[in-house]
Structures are given as C-alpha cells and as structure tokens.
Backbone as a chain_set.jsonl record, in Angstrom:
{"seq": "XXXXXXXXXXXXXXXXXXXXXXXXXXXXXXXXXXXXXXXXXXXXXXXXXXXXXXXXXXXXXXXXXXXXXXXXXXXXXXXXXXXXXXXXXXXXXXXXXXXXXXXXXXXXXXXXXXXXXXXXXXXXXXXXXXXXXXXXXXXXXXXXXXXXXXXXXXXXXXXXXXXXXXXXXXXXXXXXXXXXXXXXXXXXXXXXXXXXXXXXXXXXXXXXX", "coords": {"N": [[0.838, -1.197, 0.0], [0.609, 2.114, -0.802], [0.859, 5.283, 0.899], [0.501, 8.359, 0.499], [1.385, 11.914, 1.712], [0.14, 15.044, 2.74], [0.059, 17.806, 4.533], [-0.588, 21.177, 6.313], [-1.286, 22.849, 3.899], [-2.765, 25.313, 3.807], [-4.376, 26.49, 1.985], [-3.628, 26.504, -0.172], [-4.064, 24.025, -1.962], [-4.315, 23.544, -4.382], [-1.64, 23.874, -5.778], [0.054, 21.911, -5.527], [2.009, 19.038, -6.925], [0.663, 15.968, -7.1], [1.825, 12.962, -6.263], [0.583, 9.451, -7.229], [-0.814, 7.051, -5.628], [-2.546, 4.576, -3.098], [-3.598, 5.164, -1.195], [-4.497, 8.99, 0.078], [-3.314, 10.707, 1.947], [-4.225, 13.443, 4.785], [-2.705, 15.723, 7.006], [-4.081, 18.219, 8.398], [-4.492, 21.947, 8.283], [-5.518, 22.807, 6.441], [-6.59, 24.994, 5.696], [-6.678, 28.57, 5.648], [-7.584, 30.779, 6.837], [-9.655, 29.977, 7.87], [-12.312, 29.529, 7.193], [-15.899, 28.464, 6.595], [-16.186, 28.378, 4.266], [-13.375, 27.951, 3.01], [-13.295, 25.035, 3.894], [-15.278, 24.081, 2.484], [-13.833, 24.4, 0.169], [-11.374, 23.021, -0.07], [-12.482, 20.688, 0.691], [-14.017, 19.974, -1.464], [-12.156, 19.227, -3.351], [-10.372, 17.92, -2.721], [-11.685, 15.222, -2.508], [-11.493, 15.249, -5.227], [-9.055, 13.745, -6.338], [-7.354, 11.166, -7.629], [-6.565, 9.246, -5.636], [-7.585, 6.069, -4.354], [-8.312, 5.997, -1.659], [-8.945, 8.652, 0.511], [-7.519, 9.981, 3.233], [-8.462, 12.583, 6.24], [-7.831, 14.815, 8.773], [-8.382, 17.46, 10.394], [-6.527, 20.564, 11.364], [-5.063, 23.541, 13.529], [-5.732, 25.834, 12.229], [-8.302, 25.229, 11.29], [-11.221, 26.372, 12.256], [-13.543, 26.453, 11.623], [-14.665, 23.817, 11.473], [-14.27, 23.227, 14.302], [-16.466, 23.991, 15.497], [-18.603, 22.873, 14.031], [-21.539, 20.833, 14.065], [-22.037, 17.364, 13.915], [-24.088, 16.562, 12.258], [-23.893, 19.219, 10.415], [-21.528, 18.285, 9.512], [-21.582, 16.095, 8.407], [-22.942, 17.301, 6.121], [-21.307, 18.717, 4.461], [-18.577, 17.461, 4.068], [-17.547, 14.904, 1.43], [-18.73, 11.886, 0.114], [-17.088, 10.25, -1.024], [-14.516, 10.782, 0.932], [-12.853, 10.037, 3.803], [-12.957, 11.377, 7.082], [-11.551, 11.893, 9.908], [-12.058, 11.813, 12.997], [-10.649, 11.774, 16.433], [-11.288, 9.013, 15.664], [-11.494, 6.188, 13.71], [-10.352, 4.377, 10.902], [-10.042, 1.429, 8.315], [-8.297, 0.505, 6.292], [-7.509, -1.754, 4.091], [-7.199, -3.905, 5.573], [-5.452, -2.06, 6.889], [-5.068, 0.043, 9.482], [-6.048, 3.427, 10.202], [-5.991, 5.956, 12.523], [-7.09, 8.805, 13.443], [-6.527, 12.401, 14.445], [-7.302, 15.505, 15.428], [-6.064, 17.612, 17.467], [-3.722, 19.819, 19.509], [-1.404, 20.742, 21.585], [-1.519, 23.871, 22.272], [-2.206, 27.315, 22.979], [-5.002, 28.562, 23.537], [-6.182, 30.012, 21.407], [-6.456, 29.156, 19.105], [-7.779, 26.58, 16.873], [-8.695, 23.321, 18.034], [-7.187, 23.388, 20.318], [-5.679, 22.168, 23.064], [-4.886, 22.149, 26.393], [-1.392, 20.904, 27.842], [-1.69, 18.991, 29.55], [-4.543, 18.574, 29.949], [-4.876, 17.244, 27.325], [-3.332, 14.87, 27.244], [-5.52, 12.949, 28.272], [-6.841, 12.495, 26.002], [-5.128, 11.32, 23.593], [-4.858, 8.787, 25.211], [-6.913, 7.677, 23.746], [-6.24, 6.473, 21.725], [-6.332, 3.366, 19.841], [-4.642, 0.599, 20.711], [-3.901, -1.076, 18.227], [-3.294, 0.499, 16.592], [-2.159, 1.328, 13.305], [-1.287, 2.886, 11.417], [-0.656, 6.343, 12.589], [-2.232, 9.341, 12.387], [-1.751, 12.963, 12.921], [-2.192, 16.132, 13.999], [-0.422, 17.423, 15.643], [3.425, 17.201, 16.328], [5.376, 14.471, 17.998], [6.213, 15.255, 21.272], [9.914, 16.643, 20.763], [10.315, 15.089, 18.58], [10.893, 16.073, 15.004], [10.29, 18.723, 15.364], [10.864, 20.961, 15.999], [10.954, 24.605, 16.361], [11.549, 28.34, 14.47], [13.73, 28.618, 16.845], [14.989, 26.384, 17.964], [13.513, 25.158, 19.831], [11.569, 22.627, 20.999], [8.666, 21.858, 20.333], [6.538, 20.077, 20.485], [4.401, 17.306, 21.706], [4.281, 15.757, 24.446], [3.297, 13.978, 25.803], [1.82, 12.922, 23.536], [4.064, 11.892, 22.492], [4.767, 9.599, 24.459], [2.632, 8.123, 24.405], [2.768, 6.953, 21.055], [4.675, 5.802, 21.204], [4.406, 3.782, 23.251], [1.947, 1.99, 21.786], [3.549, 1.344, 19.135], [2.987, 2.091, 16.407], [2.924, 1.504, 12.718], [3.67, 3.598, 10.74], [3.787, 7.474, 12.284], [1.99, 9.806, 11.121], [2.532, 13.4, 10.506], [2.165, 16.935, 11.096], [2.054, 21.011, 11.084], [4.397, 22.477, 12.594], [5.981, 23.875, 10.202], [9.243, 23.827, 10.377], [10.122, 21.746, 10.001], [10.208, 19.728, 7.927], [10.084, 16.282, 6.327], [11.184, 12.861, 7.247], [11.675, 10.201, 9.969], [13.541, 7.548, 11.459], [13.032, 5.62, 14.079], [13.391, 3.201, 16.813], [11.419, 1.264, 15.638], [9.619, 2.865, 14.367], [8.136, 4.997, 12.264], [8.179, 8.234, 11.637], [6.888, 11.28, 9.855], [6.646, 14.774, 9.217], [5.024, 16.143, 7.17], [4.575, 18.459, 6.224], [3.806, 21.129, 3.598], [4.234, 23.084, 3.466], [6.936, 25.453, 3.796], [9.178, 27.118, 6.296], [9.229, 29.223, 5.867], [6.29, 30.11, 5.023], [6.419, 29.249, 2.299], [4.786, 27.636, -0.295], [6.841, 24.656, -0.982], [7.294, 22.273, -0.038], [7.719, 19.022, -0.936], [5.124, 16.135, -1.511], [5.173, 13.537, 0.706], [6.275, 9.941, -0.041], [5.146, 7.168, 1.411], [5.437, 3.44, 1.863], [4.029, 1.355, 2.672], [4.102, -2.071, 4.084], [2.494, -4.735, 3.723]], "CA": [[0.0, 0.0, 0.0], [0.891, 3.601, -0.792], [0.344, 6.31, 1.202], [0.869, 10.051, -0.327], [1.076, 12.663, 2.663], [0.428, 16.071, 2.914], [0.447, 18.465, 5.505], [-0.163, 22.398, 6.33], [-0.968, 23.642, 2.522], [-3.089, 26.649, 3.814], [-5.641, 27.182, 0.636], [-2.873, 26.16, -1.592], [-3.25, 22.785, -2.454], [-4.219, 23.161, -5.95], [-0.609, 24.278, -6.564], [0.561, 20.62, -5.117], [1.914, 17.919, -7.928], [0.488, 14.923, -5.892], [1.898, 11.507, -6.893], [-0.712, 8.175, -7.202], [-0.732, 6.268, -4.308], [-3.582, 4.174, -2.884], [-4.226, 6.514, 0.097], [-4.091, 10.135, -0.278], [-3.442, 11.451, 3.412], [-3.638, 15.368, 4.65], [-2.503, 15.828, 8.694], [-4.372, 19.128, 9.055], [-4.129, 22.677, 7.996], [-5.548, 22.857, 4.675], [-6.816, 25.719, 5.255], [-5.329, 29.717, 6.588], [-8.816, 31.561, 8.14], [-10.765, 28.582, 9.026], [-14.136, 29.309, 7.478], [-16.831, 27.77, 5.996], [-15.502, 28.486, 2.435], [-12.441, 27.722, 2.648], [-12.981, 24.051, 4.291], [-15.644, 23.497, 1.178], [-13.17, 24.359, -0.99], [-10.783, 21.934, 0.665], [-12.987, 18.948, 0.88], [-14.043, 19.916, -2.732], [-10.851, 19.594, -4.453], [-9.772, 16.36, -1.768], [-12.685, 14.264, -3.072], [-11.464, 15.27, -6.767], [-8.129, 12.902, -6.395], [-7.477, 10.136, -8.06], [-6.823, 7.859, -5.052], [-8.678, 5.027, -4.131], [-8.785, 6.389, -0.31], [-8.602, 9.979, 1.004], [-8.235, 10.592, 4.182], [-7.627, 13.439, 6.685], [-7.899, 15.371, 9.533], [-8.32, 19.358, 11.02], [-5.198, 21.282, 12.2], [-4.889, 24.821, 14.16], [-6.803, 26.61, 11.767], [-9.414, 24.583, 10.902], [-11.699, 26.714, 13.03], [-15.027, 26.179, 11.142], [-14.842, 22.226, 11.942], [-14.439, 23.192, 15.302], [-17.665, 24.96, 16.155], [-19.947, 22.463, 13.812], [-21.817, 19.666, 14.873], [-21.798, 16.264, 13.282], [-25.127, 16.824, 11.365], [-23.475, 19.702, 9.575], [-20.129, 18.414, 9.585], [-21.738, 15.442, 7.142], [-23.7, 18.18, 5.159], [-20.156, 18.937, 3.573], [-17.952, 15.744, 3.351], [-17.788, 14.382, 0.298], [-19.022, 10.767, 0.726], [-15.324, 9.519, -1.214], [-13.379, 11.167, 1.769], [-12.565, 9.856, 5.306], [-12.438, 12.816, 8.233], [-11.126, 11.241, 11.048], [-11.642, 12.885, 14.433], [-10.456, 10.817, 17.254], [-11.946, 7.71, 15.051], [-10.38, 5.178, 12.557], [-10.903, 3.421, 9.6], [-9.315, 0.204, 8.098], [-8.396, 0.174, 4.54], [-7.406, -3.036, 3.492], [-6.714, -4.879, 7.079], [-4.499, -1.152, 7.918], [-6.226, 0.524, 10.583], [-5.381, 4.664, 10.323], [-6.867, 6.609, 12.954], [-6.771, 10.375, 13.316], [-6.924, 13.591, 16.007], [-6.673, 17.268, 15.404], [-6.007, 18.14, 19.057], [-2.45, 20.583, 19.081], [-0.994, 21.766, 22.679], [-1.266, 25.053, 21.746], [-2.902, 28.55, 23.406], [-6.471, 28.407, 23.425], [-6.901, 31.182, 20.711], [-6.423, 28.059, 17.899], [-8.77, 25.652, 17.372], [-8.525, 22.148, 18.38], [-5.874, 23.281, 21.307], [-5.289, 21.774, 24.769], [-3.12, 22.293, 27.326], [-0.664, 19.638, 27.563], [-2.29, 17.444, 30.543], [-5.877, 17.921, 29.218], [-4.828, 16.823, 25.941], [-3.199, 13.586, 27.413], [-6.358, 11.922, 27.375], [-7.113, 12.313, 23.993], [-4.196, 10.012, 23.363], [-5.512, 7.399, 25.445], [-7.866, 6.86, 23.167], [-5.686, 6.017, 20.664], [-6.286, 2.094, 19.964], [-3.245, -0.323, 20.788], [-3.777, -1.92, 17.248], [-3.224, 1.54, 14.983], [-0.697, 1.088, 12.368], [-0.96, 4.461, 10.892], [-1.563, 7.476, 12.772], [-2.484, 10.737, 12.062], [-1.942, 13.626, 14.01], [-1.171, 17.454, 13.722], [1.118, 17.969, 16.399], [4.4, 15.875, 16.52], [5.221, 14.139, 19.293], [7.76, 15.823, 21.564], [11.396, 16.293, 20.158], [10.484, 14.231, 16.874], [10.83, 17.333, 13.719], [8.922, 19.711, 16.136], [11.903, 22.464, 16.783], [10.43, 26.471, 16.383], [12.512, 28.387, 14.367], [14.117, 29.188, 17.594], [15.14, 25.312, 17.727], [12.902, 24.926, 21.27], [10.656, 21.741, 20.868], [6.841, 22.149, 20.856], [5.908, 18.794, 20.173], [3.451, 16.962, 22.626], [5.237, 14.91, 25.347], [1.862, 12.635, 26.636], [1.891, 12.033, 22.391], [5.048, 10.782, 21.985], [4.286, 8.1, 25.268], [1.056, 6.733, 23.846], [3.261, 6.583, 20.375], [6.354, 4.835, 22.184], [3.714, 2.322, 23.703], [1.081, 1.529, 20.997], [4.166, 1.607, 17.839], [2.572, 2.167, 14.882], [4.25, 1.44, 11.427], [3.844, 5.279, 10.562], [2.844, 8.31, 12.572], [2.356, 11.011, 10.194], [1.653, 14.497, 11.377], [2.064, 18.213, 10.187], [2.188, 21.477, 12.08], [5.845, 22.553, 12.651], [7.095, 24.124, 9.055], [10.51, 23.842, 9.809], [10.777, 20.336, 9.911], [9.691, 18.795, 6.625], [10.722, 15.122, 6.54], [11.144, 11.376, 8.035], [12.802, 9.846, 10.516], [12.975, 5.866, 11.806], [13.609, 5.273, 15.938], [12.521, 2.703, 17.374], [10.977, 0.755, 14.358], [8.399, 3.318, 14.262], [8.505, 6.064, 10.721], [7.73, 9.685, 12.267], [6.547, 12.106, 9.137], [6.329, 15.602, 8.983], [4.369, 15.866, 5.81], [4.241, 19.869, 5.873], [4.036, 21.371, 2.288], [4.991, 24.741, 3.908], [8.509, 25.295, 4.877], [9.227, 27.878, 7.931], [9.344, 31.019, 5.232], [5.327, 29.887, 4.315], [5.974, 28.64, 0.606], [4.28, 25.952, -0.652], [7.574, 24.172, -1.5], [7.846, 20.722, 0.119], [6.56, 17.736, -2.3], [4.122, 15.07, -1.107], [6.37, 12.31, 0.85], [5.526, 8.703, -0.084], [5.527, 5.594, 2.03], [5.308, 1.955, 1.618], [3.112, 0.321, 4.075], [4.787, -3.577, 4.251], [1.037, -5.407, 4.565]], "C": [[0.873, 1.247, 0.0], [0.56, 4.371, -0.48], [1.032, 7.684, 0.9], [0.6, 10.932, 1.001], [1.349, 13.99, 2.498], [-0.021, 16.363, 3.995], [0.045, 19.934, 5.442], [-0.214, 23.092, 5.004], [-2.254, 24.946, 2.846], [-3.813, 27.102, 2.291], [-4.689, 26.769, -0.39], [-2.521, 25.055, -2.231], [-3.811, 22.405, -3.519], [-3.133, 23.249, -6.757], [-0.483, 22.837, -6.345], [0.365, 19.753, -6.203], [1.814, 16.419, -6.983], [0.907, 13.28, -6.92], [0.692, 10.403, -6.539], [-0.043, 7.673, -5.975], [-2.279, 5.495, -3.911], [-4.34, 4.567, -1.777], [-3.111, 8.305, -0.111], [-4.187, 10.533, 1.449], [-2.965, 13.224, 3.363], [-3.824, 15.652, 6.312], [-2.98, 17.206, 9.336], [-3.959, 20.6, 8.597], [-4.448, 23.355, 6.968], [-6.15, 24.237, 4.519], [-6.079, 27.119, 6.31], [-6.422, 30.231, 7.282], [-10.019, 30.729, 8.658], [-12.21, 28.641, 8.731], [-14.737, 28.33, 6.283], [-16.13, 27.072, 4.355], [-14.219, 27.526, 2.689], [-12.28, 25.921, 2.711], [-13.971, 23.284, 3.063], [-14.804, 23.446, 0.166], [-12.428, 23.545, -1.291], [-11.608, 20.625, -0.335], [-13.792, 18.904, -0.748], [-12.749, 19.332, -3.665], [-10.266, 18.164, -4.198], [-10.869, 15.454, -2.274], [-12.582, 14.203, -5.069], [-9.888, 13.933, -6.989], [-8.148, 11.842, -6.93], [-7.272, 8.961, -7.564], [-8.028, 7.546, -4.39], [-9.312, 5.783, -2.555], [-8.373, 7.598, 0.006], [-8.971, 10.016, 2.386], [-7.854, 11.921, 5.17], [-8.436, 14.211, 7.972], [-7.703, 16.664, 9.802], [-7.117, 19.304, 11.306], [-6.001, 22.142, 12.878], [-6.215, 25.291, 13.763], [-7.655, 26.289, 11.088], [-10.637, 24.682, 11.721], [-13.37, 26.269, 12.936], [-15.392, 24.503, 11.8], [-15.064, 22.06, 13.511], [-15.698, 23.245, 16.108], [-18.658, 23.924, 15.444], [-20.353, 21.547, 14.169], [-21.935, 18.736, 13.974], [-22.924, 16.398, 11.476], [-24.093, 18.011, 10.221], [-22.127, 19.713, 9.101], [-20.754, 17.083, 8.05], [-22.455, 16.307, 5.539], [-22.646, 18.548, 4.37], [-19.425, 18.377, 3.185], [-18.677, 15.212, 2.479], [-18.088, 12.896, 0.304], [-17.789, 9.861, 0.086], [-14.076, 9.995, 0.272], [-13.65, 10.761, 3.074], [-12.321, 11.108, 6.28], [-12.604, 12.193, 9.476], [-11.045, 12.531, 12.144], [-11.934, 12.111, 15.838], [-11.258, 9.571, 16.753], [-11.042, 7.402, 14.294], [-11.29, 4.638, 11.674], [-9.588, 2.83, 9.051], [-9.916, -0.156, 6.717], [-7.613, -1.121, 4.61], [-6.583, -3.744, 4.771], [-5.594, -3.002, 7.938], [-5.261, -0.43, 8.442], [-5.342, 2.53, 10.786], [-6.568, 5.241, 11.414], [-6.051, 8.217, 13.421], [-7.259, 11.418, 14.246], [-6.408, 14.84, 15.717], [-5.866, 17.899, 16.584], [-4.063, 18.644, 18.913], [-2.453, 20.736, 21.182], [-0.907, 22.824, 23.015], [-2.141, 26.09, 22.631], [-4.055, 28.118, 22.757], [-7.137, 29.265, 21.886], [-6.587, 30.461, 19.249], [-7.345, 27.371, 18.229], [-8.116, 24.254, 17.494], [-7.807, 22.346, 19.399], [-6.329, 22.91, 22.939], [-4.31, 22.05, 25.425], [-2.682, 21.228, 27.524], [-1.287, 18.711, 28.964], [-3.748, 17.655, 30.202], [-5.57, 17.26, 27.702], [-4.457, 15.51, 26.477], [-4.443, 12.615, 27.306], [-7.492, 11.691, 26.807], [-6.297, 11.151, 23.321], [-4.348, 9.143, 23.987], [-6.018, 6.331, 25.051], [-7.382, 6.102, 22.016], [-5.867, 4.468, 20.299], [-4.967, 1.456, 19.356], [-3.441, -0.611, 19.318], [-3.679, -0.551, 16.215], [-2.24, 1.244, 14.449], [-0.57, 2.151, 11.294], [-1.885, 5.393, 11.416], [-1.185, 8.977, 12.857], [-3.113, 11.568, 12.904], [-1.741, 15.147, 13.872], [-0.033, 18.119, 14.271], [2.394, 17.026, 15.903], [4.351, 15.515, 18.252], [6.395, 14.763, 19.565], [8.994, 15.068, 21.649], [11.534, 15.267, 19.331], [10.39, 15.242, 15.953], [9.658, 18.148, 14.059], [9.37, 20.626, 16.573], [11.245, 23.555, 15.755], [11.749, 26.676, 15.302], [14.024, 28.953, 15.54], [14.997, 27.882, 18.144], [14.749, 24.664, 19.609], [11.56, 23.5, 20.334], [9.241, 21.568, 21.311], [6.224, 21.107, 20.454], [5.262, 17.914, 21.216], [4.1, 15.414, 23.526], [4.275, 13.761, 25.788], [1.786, 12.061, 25.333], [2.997, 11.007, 22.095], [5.247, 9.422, 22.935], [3.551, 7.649, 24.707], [1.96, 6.589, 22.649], [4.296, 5.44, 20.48], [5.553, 3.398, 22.373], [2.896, 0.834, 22.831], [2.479, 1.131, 19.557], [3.35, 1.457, 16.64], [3.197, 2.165, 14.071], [4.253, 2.592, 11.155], [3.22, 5.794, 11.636], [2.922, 9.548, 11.758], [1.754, 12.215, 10.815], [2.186, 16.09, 10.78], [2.729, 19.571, 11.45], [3.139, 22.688, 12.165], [6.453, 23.08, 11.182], [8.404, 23.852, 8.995], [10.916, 22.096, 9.692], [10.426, 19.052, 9.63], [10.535, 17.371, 6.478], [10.104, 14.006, 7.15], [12.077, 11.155, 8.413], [12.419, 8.257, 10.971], [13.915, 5.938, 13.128], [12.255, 4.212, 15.98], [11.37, 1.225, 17.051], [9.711, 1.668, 13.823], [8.982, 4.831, 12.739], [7.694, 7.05, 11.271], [7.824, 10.276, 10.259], [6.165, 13.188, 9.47], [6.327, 16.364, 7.517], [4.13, 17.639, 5.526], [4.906, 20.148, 4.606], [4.083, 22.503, 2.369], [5.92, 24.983, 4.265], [8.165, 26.676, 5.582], [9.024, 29.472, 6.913], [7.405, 31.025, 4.521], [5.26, 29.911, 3.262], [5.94, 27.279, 0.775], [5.697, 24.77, -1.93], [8.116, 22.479, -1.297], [6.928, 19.597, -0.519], [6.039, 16.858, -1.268], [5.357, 13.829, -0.435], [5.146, 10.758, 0.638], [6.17, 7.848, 0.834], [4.773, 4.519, 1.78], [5.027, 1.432, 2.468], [3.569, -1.096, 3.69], [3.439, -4.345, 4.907], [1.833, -7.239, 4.79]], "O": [[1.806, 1.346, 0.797], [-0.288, 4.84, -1.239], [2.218, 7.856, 1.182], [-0.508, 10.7, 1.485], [2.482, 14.348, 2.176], [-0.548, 15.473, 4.662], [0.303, 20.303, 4.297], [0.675, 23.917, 4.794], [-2.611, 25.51, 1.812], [-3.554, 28.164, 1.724], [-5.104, 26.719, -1.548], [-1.474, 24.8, -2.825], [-3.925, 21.214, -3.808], [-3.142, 22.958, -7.953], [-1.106, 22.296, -7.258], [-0.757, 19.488, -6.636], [2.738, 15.931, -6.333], [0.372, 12.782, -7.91], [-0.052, 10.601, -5.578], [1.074, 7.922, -5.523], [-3.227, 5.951, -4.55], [-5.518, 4.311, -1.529], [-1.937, 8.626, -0.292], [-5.283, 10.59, 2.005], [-2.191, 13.926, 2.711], [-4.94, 15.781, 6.814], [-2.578, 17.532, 10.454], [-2.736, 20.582, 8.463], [-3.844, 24.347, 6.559], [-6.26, 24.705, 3.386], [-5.324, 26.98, 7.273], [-6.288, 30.166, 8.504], [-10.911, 30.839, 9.499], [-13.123, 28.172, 9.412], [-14.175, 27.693, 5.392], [-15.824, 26.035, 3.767], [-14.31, 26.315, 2.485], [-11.494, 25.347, 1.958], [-13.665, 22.162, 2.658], [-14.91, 22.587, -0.71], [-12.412, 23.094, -2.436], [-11.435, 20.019, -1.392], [-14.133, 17.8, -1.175], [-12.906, 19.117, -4.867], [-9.814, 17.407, -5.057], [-10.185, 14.448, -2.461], [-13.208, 13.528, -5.886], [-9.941, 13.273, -8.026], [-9.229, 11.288, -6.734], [-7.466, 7.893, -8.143], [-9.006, 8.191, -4.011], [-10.5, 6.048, -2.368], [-7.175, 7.736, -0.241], [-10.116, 10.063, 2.836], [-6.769, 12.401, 4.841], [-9.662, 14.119, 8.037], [-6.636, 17.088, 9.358], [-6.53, 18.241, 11.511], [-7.212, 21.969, 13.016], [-7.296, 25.286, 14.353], [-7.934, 27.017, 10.135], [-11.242, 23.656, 12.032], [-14.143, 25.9, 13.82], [-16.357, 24.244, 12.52], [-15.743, 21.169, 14.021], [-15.904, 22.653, 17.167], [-19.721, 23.867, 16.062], [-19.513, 20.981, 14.87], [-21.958, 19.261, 12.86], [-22.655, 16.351, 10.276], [-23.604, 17.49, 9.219], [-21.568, 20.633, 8.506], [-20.359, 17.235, 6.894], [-22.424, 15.966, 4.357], [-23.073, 18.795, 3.241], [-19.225, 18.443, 1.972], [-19.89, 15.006, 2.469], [-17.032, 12.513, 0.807], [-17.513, 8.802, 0.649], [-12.971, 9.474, 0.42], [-14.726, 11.126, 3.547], [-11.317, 11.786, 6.059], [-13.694, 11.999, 10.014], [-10.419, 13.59, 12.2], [-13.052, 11.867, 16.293], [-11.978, 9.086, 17.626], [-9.992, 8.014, 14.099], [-12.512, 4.488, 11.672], [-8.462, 3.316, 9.153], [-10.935, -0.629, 6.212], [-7.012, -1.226, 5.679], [-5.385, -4.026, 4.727], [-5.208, -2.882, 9.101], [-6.305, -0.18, 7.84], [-4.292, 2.74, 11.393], [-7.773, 5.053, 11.248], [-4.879, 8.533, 13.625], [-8.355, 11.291, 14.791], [-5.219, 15.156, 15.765], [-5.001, 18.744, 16.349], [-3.26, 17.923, 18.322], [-3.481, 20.809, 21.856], [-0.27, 23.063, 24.041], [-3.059, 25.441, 23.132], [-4.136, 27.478, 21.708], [-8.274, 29.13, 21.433], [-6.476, 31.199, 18.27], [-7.84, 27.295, 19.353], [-6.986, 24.103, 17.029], [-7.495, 21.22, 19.786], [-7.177, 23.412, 23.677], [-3.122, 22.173, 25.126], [-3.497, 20.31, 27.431], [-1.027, 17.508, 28.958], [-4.295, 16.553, 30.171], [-6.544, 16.755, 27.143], [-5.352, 14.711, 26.204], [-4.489, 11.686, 26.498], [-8.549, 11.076, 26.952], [-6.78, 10.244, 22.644], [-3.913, 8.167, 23.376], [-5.99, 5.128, 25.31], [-8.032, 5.229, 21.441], [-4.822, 4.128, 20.854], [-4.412, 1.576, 18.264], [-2.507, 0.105, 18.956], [-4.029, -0.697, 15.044], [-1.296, 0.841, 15.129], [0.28, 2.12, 10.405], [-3.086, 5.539, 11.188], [-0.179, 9.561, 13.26], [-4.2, 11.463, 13.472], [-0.596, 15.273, 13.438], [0.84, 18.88, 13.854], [2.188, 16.143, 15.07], [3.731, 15.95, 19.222], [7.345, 14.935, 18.801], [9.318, 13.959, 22.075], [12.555, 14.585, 19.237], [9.201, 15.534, 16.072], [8.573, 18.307, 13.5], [8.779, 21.307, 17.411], [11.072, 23.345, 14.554], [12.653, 25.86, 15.124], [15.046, 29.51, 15.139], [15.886, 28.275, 18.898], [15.472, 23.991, 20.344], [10.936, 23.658, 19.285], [8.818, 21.216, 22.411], [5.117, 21.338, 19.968], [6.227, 17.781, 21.969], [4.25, 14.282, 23.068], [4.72, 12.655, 26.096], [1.684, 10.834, 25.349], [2.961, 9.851, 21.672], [5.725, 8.382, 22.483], [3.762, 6.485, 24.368], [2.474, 5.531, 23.009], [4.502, 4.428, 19.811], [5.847, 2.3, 21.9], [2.985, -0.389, 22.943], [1.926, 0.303, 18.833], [3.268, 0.376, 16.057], [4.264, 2.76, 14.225], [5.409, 2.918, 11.426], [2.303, 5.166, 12.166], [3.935, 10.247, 11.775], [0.73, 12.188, 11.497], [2.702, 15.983, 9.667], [3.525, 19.345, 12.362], [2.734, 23.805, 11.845], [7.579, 22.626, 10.977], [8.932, 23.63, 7.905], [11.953, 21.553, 9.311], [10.314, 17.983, 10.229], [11.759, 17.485, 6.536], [8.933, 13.961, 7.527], [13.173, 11.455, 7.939], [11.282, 7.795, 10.878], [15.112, 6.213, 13.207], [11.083, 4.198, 15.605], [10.781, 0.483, 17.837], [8.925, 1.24, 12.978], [10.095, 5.325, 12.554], [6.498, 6.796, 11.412], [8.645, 9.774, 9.491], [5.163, 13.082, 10.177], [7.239, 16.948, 6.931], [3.463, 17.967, 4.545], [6.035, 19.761, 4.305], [3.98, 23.155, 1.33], [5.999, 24.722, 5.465], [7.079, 27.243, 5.46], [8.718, 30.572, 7.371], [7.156, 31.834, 3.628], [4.274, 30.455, 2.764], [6.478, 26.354, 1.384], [5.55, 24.35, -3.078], [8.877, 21.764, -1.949], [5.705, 19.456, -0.52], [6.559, 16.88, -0.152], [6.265, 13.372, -1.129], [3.969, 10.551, 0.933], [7.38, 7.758, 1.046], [3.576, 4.592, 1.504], [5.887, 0.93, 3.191], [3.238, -1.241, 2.513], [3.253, -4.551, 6.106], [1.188, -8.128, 5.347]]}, "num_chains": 1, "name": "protein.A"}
C-alpha cells in the first residue's frame, strides 16, 4: 500500500503535484482563516483525487470544523473522503486513525493544554498502524525556528507504547521530513517550509502489509 502525505498547505493545495498512491493522506491545515468556504473548498478539491482512499484530519486553523456539529459536519464531506476525528478506519486490514487536538494557546482551534490533551491520546487504539496527528510528538521534527521543541510529550508516550508502522503528522514548518527510531517512521508531511511557501513535495511511504 501507498500512502501520499500532505500536511499544512493553507488554501494552496491546488498548486501541489500529488503523486498516485492508494491513500491520499492530509494531517491538518488545509486551510489559513478557518471558514466555511475555505474548508468546502478543501474537501471539494480532496474528493477530486485520483486515489482510491482519502483521508484526513483538522489542524490549528481549521476553526469552522471546530464549532460544527456532526449533522453539519456530514452536510459537507464528500461521501469519497474519510475525516477522522479521534476515530479510525481500516483500509485493506491497515487501521489509520486520526486527532486534530495541538498543545497550543487556546486562541487556535482544536488546542489543549498539555495534561488535558493527554487523554485524547488514550484513546488512541493499541492496534493503529498508521496514525495521524497534527502535532508531533515531543522532540520528533517539532523544533520552532528558535530550535525549542513544541511537540506533545503525553503524544510521543502513547506513540512509544502503541508503535505504529507510521505516525504522520504536520504542524511545525521547519521540519519537513522522516525519521525511523525505534521501528516506528515519524513524518512531517508539511508542504509549507518555515518562510510559508508551498515548496515541500508530497512524501511517499510503503506500508509492508
């Protein structure tokens, strides 16, 4: 299986040359003022793809998602796209499940403070094997440009415990990439680098079913 990941494209991901893959993943962000519009425009464009599975999850400023309620949260999903929020779904035996929730000042959406957010990750189920998240977990490609680590310390325990074959996650501009500890494949799939251009390409991975 192929999963295609993006990340953080802020209204701009019609510029994005997206390679085929058999899951199209997007860790949050897709859009920059969080409203209505912008998240139709989104989940318009994400249901136009040519993979088999799309799925994805809110960031920061994905404010509109925040405030609606389920009823009108289906009134806009496209019935080809997955929107994981603290739930999962299991494409072909792989089980991805997904969580907006950031550590962040209250004046973002989805944000917790770092011990109410812990359990949110609780919920995570022992058996995920790809998950999707917007924060990183702390001190995995989560340094400021100030190189201080804002990455979620209660995430990277439930990650450590549960290992998942990927965790892919967004967030963080400066620190576009993959790394392997542990046996576990950390992604930061952001298609924004730290100067906000839409310059980092789609990373692919090879799920080993």
């Amino acid at each position: 299986m192929n999963i295609i990941c993006i990340s953080d494209t802020h209204n701009q991901h019609r510029l994005l040359n997206i390679p085929y893959g058999e899951v199209l993943v997007h860790t949050g962000d897709f859009t920059e003022g969080g409203t209505k519009r912008e998240v139709v425009d989104f989940f318009k464009w994400f249901a136009q793809q040519p993979h088999p599975y799309k799925v994805c999850i809110a960031g920061n400023h994905e404010f509109y998602l925040e405030k609606i309620n389920t009823t009108q949260l289906a009134e806009i999903i496209p019935s080809n796209v997955h929107y994981l929020f603290q739930s999962s779904i299991c494409i072909e035996n792989v089980k991805f499940w997904g969580s907006p929730y950031s550590p962040i000042n209250s004046r973002w959406a989805f944000s917790k403070t770092s011990n109410a957010i812990a359990k949110h990750w609780e919920k995570i189920p022992q058996d995920t094997d790809v998950l999707l998240t917007h924060t990183p977990p702390y001190n995995i490609l989560d340094e400021s440009e100030a190189e201080v680590a804002l990455g979620c310390e209660h995430l990277r325990k439930r990650v450590e415990k549960i290992q998942p074959q990927f965790h892919i996650f967004g967030h963080l501009h400066n620190n576009y990439g993959k790394i392997s500890r542990n046996k576990i494949t950390y992604v930061n799939a952001t298609s924004f680098n730290k100067n906000s251009k839409l310059i980092n390409s789609p990373i692919k991975l090879r799920y080993l079913l």
